[in-house]
Backbone bond lengths (Angstrom), bond angles and torsions (degrees), N, CA, C in turn:
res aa  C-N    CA-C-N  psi(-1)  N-CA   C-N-CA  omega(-1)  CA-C   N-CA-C  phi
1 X - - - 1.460 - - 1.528 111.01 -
2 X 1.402 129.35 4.57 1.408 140.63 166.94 1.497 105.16 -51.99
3 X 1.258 115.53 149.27 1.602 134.61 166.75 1.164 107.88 -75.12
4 X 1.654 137.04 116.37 1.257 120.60 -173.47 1.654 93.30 -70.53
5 X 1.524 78.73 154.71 1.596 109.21 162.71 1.459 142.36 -83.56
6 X 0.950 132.22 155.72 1.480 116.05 -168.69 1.418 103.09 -55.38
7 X 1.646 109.98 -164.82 1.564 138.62 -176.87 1.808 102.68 -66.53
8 X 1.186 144.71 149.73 0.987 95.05 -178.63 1.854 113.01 -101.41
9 X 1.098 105.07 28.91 1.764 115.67 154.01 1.429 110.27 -50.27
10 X 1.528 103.38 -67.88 1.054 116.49 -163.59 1.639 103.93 -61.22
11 X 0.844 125.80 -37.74 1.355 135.66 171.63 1.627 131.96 -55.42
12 X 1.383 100.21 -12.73 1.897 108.49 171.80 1.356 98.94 -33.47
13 X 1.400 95.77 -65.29 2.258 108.04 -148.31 1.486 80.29 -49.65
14 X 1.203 123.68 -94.07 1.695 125.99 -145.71 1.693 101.95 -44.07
15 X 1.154 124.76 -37.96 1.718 118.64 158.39 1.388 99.50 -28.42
16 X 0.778 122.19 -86.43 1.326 138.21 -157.75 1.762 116.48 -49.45
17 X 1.050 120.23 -33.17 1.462 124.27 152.36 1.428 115.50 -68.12
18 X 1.309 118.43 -43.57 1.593 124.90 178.43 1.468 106.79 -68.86
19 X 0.722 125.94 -35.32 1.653 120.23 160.58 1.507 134.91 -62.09
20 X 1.455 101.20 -20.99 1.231 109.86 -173.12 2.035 97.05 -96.52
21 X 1.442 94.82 -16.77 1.358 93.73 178.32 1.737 122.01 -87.96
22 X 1.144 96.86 -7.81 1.911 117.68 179.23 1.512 90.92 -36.60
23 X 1.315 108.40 133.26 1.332 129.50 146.90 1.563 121.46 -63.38
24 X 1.240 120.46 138.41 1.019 124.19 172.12 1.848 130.32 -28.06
25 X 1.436 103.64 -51.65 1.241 109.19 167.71 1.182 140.17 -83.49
26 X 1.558 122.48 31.72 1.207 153.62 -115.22 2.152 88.98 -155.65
27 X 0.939 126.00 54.27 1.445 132.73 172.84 1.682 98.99 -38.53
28 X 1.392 123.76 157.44 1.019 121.75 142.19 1.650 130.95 -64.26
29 X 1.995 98.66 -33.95 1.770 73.72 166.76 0.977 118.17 -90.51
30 X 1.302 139.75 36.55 1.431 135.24 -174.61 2.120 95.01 -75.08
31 X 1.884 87.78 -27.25 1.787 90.15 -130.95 1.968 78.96 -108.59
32 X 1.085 113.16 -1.83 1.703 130.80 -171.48 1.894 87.16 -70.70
33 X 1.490 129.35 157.34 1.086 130.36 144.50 1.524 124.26 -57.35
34 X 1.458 113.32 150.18 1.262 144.52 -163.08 1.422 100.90 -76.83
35 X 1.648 114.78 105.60 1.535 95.03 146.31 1.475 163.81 -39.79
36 X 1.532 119.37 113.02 1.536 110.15 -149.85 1.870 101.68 -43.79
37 X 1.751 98.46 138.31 1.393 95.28 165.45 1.876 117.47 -119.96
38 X 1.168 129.58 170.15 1.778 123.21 160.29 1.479 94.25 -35.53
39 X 1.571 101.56 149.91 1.335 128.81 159.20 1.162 114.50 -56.47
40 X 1.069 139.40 137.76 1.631 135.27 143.20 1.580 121.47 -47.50
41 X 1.714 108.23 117.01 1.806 102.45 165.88 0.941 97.91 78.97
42 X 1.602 117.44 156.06 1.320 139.40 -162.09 1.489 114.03 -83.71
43 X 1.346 120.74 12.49 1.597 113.55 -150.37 1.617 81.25 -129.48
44 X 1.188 86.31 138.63 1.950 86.58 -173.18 1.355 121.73 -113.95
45 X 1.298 131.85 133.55 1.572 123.55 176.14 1.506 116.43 0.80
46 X 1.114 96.77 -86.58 1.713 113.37 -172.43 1.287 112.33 -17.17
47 X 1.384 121.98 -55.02 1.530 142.33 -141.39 1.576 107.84 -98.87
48 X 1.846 107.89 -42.14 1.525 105.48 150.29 1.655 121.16 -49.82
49 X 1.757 113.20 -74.84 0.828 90.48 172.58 1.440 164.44 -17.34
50 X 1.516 82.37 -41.38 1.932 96.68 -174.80 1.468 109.56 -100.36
51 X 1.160 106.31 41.29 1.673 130.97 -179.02 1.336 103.28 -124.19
52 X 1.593 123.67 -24.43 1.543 119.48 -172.45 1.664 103.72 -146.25
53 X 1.391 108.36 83.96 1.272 108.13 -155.33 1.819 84.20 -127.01
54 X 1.554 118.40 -16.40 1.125 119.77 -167.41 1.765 105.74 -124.41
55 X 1.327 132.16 149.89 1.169 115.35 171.57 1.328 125.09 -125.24
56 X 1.420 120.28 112.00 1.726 143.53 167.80 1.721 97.06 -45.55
57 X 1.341 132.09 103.40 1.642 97.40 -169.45 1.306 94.48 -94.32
58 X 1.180 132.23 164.03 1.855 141.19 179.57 1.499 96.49 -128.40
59 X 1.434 122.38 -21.69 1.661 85.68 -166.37 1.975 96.67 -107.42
60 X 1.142 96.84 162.94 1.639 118.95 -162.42 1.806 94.18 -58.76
61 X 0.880 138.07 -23.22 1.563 140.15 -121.39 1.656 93.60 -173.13
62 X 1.721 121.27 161.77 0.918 133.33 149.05 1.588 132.54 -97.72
63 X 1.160 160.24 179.85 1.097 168.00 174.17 1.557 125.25 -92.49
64 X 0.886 120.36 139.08 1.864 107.00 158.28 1.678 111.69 -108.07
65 X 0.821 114.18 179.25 1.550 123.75 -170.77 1.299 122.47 -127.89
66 X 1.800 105.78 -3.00 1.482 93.03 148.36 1.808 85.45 -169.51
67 X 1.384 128.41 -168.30 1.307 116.90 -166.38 1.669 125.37 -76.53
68 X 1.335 108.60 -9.92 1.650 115.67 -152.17 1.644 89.11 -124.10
69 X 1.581 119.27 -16.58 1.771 104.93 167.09 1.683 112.68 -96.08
70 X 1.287 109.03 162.96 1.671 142.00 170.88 1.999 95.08 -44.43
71 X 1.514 89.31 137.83 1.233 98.98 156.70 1.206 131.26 -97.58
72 X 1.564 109.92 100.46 1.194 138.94 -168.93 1.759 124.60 -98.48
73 X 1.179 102.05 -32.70 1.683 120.35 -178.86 1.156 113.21 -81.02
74 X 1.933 127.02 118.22 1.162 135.06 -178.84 1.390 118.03 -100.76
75 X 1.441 157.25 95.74 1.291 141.56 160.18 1.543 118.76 -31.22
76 X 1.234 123.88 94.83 1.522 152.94 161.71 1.413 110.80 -68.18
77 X 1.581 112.61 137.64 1.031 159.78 168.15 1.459 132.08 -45.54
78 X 1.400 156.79 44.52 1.381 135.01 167.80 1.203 119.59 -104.19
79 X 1.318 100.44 -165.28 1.669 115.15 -158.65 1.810 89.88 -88.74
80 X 0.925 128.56 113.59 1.702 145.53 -178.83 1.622 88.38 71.34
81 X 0.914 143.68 95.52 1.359 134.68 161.41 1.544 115.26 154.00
82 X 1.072 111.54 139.06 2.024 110.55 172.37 2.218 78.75 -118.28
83 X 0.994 90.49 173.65 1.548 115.57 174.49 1.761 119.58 -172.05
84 X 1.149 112.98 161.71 1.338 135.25 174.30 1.250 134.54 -141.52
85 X 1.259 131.89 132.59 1.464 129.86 150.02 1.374 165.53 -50.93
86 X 1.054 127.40 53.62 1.726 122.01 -140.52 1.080 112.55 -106.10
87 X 2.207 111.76 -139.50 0.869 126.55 179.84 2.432 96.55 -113.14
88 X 0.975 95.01 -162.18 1.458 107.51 151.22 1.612 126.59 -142.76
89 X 1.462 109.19 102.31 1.269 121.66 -161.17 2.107 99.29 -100.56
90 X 1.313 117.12 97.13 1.380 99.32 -168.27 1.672 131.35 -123.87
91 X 1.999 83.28 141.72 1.495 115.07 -156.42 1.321 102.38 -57.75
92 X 1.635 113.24 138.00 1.605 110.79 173.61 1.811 87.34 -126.69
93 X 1.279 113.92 33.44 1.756 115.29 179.03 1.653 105.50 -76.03
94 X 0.909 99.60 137.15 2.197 112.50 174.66 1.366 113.89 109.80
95 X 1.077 145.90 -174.42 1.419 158.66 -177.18 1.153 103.56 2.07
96 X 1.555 150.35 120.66 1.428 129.08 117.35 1.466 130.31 -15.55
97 X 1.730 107.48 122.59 1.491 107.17 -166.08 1.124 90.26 -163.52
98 X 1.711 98.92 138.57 2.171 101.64 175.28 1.556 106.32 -12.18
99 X 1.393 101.55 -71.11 1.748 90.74 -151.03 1.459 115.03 -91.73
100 X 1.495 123.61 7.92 1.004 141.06 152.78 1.472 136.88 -105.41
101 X 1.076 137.01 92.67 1.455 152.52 -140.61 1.433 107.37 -166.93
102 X 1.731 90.30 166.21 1.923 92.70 173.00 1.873 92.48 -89.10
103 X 1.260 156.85 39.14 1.366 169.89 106.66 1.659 111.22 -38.02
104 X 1.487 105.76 -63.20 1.292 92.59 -170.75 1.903 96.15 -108.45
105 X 0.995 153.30 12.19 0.990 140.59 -164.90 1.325 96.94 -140.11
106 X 1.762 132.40 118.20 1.334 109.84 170.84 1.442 111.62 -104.78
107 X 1.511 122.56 25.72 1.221 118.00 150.50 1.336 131.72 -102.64
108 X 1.545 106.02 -4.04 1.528 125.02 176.13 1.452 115.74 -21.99
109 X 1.471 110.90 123.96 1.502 132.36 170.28 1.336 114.51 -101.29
110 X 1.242 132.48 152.84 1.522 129.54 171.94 1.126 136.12 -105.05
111 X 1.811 96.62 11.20 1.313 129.06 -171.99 1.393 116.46 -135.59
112 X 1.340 109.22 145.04 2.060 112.09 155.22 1.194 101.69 -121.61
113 X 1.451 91.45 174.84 1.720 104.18 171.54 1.361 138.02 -56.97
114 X 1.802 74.31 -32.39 1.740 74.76 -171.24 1.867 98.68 -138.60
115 X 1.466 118.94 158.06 1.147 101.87 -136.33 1.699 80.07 -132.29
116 X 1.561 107.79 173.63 1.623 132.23 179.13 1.333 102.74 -63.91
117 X 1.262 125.62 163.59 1.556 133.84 171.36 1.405 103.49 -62.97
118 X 1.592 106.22 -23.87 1.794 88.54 -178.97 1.406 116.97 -94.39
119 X 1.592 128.07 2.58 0.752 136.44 136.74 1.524 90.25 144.77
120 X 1.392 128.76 -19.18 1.717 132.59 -170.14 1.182 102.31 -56.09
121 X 1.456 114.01 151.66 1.813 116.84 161.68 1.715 84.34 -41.90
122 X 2.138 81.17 -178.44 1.086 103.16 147.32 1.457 141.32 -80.43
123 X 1.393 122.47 -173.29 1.226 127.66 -167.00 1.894 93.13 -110.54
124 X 0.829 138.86 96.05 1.881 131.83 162.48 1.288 106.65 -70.59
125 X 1.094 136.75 -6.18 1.580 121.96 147.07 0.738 140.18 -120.83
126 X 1.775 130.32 41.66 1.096 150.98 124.49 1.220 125.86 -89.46
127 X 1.571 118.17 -56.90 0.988 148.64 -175.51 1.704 125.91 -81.97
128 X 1.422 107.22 93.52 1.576 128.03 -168.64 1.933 84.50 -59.65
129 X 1.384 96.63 136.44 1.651 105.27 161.67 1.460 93.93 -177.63
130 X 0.740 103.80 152.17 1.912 140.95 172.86 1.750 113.16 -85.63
131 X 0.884 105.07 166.10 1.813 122.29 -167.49 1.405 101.54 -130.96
132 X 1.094 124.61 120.51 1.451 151.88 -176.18 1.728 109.38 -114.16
133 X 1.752 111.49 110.43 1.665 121.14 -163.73 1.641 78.49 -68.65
134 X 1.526 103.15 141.81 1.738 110.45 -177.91 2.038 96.88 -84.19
135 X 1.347 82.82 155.65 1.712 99.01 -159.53 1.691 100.45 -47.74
136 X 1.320 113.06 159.60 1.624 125.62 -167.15 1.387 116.78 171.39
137 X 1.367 114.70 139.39 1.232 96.92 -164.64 1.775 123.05 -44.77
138 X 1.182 113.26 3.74 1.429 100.44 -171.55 1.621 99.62 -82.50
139 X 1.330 124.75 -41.15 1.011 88.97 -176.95 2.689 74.01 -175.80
140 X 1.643 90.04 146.96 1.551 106.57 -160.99 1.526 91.83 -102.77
141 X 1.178 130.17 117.84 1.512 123.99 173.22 1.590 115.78 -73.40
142 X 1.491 104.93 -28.84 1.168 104.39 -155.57 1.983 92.34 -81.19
143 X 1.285 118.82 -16.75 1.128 129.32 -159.44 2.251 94.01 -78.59
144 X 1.466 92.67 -17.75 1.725 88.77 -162.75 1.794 99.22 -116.69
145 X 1.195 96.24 36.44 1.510 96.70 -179.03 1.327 134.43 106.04
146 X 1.263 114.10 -27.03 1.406 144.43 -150.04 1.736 104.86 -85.98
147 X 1.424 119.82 123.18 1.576 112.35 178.93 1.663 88.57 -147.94
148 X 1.824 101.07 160.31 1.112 115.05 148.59 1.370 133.97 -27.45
149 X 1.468 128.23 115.50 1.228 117.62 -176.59 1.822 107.50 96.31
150 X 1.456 125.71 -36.34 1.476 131.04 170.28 1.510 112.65 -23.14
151 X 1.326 118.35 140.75 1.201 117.77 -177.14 1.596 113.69 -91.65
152 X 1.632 129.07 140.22 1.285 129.98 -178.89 1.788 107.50 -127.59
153 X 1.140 105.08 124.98 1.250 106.12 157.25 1.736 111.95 -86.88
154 X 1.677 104.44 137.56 1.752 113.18 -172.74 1.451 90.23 -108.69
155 X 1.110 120.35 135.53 1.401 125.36 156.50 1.397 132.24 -113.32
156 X 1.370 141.81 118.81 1.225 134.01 -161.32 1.814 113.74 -152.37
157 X 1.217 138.12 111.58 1.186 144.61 168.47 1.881 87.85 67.14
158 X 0.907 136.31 73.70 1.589 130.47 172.61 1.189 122.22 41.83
159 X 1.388 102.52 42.20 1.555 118.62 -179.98 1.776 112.89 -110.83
160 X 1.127 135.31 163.88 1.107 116.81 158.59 1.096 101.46 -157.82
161 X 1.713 134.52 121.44 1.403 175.03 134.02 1.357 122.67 -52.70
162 X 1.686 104.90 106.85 1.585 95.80 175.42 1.571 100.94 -102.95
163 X 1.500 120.66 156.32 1.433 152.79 -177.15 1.509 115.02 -134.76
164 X 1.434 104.94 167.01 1.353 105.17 169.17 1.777 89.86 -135.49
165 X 1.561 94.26 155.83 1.536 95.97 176.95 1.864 104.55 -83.23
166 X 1.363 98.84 127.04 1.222 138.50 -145.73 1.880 112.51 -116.69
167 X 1.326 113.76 -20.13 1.168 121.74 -160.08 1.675 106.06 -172.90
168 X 1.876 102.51 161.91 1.606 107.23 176.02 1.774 101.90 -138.31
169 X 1.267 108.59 122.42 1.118 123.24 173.29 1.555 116.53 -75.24
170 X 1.429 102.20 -177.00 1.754 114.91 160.89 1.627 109.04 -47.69
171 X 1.129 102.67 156.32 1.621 100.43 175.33 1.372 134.16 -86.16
172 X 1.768 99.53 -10.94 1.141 101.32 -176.64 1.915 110.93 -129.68
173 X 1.313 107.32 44.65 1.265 131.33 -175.06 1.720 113.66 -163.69
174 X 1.850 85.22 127.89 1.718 99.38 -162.14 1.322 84.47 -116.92
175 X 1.548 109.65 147.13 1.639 121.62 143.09 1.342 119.30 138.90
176 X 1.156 125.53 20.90 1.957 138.53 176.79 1.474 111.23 -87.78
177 X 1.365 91.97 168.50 1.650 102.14 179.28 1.180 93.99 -179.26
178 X 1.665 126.20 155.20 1.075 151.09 177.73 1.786 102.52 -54.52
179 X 1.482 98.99 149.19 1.228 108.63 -177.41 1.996 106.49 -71.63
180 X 1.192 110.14 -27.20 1.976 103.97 164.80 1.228 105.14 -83.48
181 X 1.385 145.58 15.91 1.054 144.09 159.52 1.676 115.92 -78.04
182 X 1.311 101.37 -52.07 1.471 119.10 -177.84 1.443 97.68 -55.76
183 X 1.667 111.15 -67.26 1.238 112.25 -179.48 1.404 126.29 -40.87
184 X 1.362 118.58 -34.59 1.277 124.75 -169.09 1.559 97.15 -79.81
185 X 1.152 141.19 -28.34 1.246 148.75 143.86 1.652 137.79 -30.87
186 X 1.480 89.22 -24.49 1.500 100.46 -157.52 1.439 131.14 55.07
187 X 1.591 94.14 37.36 2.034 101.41 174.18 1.811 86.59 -110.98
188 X 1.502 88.38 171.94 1.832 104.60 -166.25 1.466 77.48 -81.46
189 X 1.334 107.47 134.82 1.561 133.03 -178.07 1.807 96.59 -78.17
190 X 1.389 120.02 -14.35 1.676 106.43 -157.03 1.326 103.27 -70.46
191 X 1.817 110.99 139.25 1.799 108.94 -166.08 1.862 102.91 -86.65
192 X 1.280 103.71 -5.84 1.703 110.66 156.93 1.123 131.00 -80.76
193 X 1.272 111.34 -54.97 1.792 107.42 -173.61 1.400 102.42 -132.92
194 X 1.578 131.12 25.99 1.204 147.85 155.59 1.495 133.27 -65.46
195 X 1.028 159.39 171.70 1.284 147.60 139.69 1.585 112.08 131.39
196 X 0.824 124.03 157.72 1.922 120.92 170.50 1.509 120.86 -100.57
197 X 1.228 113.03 149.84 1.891 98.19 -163.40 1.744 97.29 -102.11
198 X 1.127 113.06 -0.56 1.406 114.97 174.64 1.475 126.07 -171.55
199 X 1.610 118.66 176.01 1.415 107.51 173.33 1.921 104.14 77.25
200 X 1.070 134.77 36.12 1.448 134.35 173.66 1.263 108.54 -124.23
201 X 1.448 140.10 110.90 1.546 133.11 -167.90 1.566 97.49 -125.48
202 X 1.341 94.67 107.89 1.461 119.18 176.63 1.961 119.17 -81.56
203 X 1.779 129.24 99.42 0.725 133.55 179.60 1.251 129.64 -106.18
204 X 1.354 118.48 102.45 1.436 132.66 -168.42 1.746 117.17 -108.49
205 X 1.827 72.19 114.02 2.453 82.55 -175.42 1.707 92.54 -88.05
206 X 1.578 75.08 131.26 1.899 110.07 152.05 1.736 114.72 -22.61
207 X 1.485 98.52 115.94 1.591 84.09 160.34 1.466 126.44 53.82
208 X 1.323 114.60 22.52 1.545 143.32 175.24 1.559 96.63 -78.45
209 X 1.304 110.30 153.59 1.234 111.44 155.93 1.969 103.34 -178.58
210 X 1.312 112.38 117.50 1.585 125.51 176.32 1.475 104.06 -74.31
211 X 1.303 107.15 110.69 1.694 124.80 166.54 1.340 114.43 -69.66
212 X 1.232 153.13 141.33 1.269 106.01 -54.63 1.621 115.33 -69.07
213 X 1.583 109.89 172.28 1.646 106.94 -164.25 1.767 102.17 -68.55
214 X 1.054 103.27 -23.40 1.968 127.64 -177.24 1.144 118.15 -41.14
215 X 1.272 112.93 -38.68 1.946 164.30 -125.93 1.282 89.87 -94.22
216 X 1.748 151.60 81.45 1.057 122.56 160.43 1.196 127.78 -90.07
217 X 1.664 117.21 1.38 1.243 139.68 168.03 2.010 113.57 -65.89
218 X 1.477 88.83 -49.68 2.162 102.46 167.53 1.126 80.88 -55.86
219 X 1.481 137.16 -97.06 1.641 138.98 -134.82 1.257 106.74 -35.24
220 X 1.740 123.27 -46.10 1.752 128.30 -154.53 1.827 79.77 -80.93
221 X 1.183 118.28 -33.87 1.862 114.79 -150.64 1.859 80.07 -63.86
222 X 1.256 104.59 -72.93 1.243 111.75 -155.26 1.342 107.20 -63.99
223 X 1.415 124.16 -54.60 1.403 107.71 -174.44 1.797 127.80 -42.97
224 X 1.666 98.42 -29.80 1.367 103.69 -174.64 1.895 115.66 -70.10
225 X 1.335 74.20 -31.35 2.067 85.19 161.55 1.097 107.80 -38.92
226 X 1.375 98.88 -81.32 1.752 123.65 -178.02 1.382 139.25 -45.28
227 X 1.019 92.51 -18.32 1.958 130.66 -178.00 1.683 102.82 -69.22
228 X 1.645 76.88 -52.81 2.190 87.53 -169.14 1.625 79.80 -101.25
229 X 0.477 144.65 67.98 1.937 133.41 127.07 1.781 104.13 -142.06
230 X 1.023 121.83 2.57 0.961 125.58 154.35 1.882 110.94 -91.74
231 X 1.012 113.63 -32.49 1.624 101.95 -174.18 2.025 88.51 -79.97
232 X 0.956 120.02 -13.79 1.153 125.72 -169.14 2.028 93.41 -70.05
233 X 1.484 100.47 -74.95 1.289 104.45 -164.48 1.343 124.09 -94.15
234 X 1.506 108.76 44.67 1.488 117.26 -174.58 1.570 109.90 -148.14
């Protein structure tokens, strides 16, 4: 539910105050990029990929990927799955946490959409989840399968990252993810001058949903299900 943020060019200067505002417990490598780690699940980059190489488009409209570029991004079509192409713009929205705060984040929210079994936001730095543009005519997630908690495979440089959708953006801007998302990626997690400007293909199965949403252990169980029955039926 964050306001996207600018490009993150445009975004140096306010870095640069947000840094100076870091809390003490706030390391530099907290906020440094993630060492590459194994993929998540048996289903490997490659093999997603070459499952969405073409695009079915479903949504009415395209997307932009941050406020000042072209709407270029289409919500696509498969058999258990819609997906997209973007950037990685990343969410530090839910819980107060070292590296998520109004300190290091100057768009910081204290809320998501959708919340823990105990009822708290989420956690964006623990907790891998994805950002879902809130419904508009361009195109209704909830209308194509898509719920709180839904499972996403992230794909990035031969990586593969499972999430649950975690959050709802602007309506007419695609491409966020939790700041342990990035990390789990090996992109610089910082929700200022962090994020990737392209090349991130976000895959979200039908009617998914990780028990509890908290669960990033459910998300990897199940998504990897979902992973191979999708390379299965596509």
């Amino acid at each position: 539910m964050r306001t996207r943020k600018l490009a993150l060019a445009a975004a140096s200067g306010a870095a640069l105050l947000a840094t100076a505002a870091l809390p003490a417990t706030a390391s530099n490598a907290t906020r440094a990029a993630a060492p590459t780690r194994a993929e998540e699940g048996s289903v490997g980059a490659a093999d997603l990929l070459a499952k969405v190489t073409t695009c079915a488009q479903i949504s009415s409209g395209k997307y932009r990927t941050d406020n000042e570029t072209s709407a270029t991004v289409p919500v696509c079509g498969k058999n258990g799955a819609v997906f997209w192409k973007a950037d990685l713009d990343v969410d530090c929205d839910g819980q107060t946490t070292s590296a998520c705060n109004r300190g290091t984040d100057p768009w910081f929210q204290g809320d998501t959409a959708f919340h823990q079994s105990n009822g708290k936001p989420l956690n964006a730095e623990k907790l891998p989840y994805v950002v879902v543009p809130s419904s508009s005519s361009i195109w209704n997630y909830a209308s194509a399968g898509i719920k709180g908690g839904g499972v996403v495979a992230v794909v990035y440089h031969g990586k593969v990252a499972y999430a649950v959708v975690g959050d709802t953006g602007p309506s007419r801007i695609i491409g966020e993810a939790s700041y342990a998302t990035a990390k789990a990626l090996g992109i610089n997690p910082d929700p200022a001058t962090g994020g990737a400007e392209s090349g991130v293909t976000y895959i979200l199965f039908k009617n998914s949903q990780a028990k509890p949403i908290e669960s990033h252990s459910a998300a990897v169980s199940l998504g990897d299900e979902l992973a191979r029955q999708f390379i299965a039926d596509n």
